[in-house]
N, C-alpha and C positions, 0 to 999 in steps of 0.2 A: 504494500500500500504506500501508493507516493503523492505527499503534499507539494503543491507548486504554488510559488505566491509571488507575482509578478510586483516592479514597483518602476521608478523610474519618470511614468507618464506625466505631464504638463502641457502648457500653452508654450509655443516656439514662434520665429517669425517664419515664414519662406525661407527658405535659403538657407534656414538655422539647423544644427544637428544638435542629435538626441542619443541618447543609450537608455533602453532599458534592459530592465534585468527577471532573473528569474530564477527565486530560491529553493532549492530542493526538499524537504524533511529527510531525504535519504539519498544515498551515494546516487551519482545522473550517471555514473558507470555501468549501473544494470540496466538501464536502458537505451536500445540502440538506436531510436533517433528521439530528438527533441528538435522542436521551432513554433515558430509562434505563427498564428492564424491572426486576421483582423475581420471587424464586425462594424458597418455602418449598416443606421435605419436606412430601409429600404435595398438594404444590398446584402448579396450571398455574402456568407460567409467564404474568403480566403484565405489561401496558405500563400504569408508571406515570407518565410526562409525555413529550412530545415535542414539539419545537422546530425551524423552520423556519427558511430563512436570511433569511425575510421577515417573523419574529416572527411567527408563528403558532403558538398555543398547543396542544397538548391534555391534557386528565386524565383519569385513571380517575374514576370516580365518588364512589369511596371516598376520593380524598383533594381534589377539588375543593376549593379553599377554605383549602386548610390546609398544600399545597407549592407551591412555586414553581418552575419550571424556568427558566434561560436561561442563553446563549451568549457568550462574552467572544474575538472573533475575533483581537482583540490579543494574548492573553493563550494563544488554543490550547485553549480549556478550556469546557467546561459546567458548568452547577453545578445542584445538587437541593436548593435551602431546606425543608427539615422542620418544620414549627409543630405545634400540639398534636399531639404524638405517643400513638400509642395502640399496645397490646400487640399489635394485631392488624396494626401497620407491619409489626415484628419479621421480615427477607430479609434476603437478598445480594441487593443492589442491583447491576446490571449495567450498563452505559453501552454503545449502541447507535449506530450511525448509517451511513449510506447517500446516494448520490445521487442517490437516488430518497425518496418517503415510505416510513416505516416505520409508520404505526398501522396497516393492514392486514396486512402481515408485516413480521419483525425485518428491517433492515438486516445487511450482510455483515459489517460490523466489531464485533468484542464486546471490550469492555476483561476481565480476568479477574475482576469482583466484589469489591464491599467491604458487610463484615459489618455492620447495622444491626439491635442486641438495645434492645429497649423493656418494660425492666422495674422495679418499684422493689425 
């Protein structure tokens, strides 16, 4: 049983970066992928990076380029680097992960969401 509890989230301008994060209850070694999903009203839920115990990367499309995901197994934690942020970021960012992959379907464990507003 794995607790995840995301934090990090605020108001940024455009153009501004962001990290957030995401705490384990238990070692993120036993699971083989973690990433975080994002949630606006009115829009599907996506997957916007995900992370393998074997550094393997993926991105949405839309933010290729301009977030970074990975895993600190010391530390229990994943992190989401934000760079040129755009309006159209603007979720609750969720923290995901399973011991199985998740880019095909979400993994079992959801942290409860942290608020990321991209506005000037």
């Amino acid at each position: 049983q794995v607790q995840l509890v995301e934090s990090g989230g605020g108001l940024v301008q455009p153009g501004g970066s962001l990290r957030v994060s995401c705490a384990a209850s238990g070692s993120i070694a036993s699971l083989y992928a973690m990433g975080w999903y994002r949630q606006t009203p009115g829009k599907q839920r996506e997957l916007v990076a995900a992370i393998t115990r074997g550094g393997t990367t993926n991105y949405a499309d839309s933010v290729k380029g301009r977030f970074s995901i990975s895993r600190d197994n010391d530390k229990n934690t994943v992190y989401l680097q934000m760079n040129s942020l755009k309006p159209e970021d603007t979720a609750v960012y969720y923290c995901n992960g399973d011991y199985r992959a998740i880019v095909v379907s979400p993994g079992r464990y959801w942290g409860q969401g942290t608020r990321v507003t991209v506005s000037s």
